[in-house]
KEKE-3310 file (N, C-alpha, C; in steps of 0.2 Angstrom, whole numbers, plus 5000, padded with zeros to 4 digits):
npx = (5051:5062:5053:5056:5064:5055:5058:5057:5070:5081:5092:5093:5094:5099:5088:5077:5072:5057:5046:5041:5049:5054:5066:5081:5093:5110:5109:5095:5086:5068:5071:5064:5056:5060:5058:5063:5072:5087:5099:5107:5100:5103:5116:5120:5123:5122:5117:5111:5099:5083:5075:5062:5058:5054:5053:5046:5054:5063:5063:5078:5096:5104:5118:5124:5138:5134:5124:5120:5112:5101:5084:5069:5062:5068:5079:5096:5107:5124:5122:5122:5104:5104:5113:5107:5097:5102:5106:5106:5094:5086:5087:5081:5092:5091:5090:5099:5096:5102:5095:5084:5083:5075:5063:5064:5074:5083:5090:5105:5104:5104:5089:5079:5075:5069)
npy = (4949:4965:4980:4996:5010:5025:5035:5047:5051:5044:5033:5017:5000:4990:4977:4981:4991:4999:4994:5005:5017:5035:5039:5047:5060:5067:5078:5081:5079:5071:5054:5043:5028:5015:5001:4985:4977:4971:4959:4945:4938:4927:4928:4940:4952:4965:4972:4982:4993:4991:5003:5010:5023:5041:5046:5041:5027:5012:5000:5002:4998:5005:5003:4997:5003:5017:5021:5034:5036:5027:5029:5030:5035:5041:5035:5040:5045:5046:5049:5058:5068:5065:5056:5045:5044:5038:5026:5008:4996:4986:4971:4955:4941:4921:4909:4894:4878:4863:4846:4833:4829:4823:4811:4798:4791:4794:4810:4818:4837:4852:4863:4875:4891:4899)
npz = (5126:5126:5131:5122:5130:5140:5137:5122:5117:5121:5116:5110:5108:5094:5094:5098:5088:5079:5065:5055:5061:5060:5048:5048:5040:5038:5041:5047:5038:5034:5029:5028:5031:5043:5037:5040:5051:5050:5054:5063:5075:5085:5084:5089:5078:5071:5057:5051:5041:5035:5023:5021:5009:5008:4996:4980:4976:4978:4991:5002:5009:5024:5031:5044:5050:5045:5054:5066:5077:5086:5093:5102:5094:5082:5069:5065:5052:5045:5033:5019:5013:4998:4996:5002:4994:4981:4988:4982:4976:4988:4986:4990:4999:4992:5004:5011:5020:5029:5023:5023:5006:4992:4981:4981:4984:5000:5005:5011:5009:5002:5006:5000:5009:5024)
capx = (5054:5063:5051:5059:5061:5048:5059:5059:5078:5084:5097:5090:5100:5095:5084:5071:5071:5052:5044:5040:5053:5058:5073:5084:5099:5112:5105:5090:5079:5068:5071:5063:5055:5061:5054:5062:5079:5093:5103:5108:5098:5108:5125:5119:5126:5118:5119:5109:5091:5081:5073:5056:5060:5046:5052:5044:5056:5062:5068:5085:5098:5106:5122:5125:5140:5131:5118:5124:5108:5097:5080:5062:5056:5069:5083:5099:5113:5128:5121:5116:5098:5107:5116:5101:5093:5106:5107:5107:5088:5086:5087:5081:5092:5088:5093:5098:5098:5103:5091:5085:5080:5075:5059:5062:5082:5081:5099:5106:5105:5102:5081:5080:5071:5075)
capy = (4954:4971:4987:5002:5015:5029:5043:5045:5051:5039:5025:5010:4993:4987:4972:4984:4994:4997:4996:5013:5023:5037:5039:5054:5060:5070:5086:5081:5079:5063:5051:5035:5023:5009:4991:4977:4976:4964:4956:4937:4936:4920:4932:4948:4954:4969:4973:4986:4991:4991:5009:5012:5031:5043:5049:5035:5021:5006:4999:5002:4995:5007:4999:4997:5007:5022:5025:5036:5034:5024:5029:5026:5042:5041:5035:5046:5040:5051:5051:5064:5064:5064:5049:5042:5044:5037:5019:5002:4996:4981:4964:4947:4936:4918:4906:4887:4875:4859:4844:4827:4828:4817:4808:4789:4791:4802:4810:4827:4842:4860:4864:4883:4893:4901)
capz = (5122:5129:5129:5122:5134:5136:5134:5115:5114:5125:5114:5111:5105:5087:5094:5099:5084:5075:5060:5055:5064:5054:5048:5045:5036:5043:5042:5050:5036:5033:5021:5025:5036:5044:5037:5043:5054:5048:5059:5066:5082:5089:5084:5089:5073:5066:5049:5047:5040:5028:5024:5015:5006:5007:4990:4977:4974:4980:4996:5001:5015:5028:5034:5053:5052:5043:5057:5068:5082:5087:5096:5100:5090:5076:5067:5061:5049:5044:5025:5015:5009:4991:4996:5003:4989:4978:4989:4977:4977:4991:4983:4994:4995:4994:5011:5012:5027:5027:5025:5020:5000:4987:4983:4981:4988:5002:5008:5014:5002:5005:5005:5000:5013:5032)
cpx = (5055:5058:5057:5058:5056:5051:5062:5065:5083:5087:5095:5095:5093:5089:5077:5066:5064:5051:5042:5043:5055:5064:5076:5088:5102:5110:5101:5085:5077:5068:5069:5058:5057:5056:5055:5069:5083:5097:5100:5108:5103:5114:5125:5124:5121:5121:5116:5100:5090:5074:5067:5057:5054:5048:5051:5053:5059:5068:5075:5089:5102:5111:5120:5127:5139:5124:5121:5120:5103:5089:5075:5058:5059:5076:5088:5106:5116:5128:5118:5109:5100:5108:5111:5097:5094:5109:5103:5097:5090:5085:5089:5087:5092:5093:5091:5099:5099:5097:5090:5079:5079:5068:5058:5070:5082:5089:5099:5106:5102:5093:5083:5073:5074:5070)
cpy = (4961:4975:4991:5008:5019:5035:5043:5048:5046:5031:5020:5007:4992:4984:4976:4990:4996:4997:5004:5017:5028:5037:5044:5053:5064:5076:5087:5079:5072:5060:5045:5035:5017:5002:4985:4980:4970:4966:4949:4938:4934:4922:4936:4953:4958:4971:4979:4989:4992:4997:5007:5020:5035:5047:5041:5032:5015:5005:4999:5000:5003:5003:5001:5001:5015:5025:5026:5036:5032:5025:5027:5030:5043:5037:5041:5042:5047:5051:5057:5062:5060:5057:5042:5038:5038:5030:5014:5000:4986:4975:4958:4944:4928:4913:4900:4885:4869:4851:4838:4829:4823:4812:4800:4788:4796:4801:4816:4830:4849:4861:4873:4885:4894:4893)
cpz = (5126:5126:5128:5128:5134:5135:5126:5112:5118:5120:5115:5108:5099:5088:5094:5094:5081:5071:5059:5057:5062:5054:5044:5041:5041:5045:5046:5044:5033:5028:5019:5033:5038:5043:5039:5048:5052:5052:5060:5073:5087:5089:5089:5085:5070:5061:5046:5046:5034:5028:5016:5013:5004:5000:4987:4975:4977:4988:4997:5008:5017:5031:5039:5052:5049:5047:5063:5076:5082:5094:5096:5093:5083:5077:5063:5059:5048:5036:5023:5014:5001:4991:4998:4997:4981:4980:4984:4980:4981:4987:4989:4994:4997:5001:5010:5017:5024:5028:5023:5013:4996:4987:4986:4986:4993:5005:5009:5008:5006:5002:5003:5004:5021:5036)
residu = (UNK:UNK:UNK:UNK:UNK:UNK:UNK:UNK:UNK:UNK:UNK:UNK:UNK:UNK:UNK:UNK:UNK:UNK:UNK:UNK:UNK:UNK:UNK:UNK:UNK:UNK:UNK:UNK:UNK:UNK:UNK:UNK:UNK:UNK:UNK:UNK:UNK:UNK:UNK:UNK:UNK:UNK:UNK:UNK:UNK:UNK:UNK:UNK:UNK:UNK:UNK:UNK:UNK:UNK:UNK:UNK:UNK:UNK:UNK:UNK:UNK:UNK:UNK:UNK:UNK:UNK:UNK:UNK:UNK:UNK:UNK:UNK:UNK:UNK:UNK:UNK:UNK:UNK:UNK:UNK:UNK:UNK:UNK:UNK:UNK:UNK:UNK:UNK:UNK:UNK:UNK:UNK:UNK:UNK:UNK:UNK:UNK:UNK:UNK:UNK:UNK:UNK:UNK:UNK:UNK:UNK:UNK:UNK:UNK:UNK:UNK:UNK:UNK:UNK)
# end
C-alpha cells in the first residue's frame, strides 16, 4: 500500500485517503470527518466520501467532484457548511455477484453480498 507523504499539505490521490481526516468546507470551517472512501479499486473510479458530521446527525456522502483538495492533514470541498449540513443522510446500498443458487437444483442466480 502507497504511504502518504510526510508533508501534510502535500496532494495526495484518493487511494491513500484516511479515516479520520477532517474535513472542511469552503470557508475553512470543519464539518466532518472522513469514514470510509468510495470508490472501484480495479476502475480507479472515485466517487467520493463518506463524511461523519461533527454536528449530531447522520452520515453523509461528499461527491468527488465537490472536493476541491485532497491532503494528509485535511480534506476541503467547495460547500458551504450550510450545504454540508443540508447533504441527504447516507443510505447502504445492497450489492449482487453472480453465483451458483439453489438447495436441491443448483443453478446461477445473484447471491446478495460484495
Amino acid at each position: 500500500m502507497t504511504q502518504p507523504p510526510s508533508d501534510p499539505d502535500q496532494p495526495i490521490a484518493w487511494r491513500v485517503v484516511t479515516d479520520g481526516t477532517p474535513v472542511q468546507a469552503a470557508d475553512g470551517t470543519p464539518v466532518g470527518r472522513v469514514a470510509d472512501v468510495l470508490g472501484a479499486d480495479a476502475e480507479d473510479i472515485f466517487h467520493g466520501l463518506l463524511v461523519k458530521r461533527l454536528k449530531a446527525g447522520p452520515e453523509c456522502v461528499v461527491l468527488a467532484e465537490r472536493i476541491t483538495l485532497m491532503t494528509p492533514a485535511r480534506i476541503e470541498t467547495d460547500l458551504a457548511p450550510a450545504e454540508v449540513a443540508a447533504l441527504p443522510p447516507y443510505r447502504s446500498e445492497d450489492t449482487f455477484h453472480l453465483g451458483i443458487v439453489g438447495l436441491l437444483r443448483k443453478h446461477e442466480g445473484w447471491i446478495k453480498g460484495g
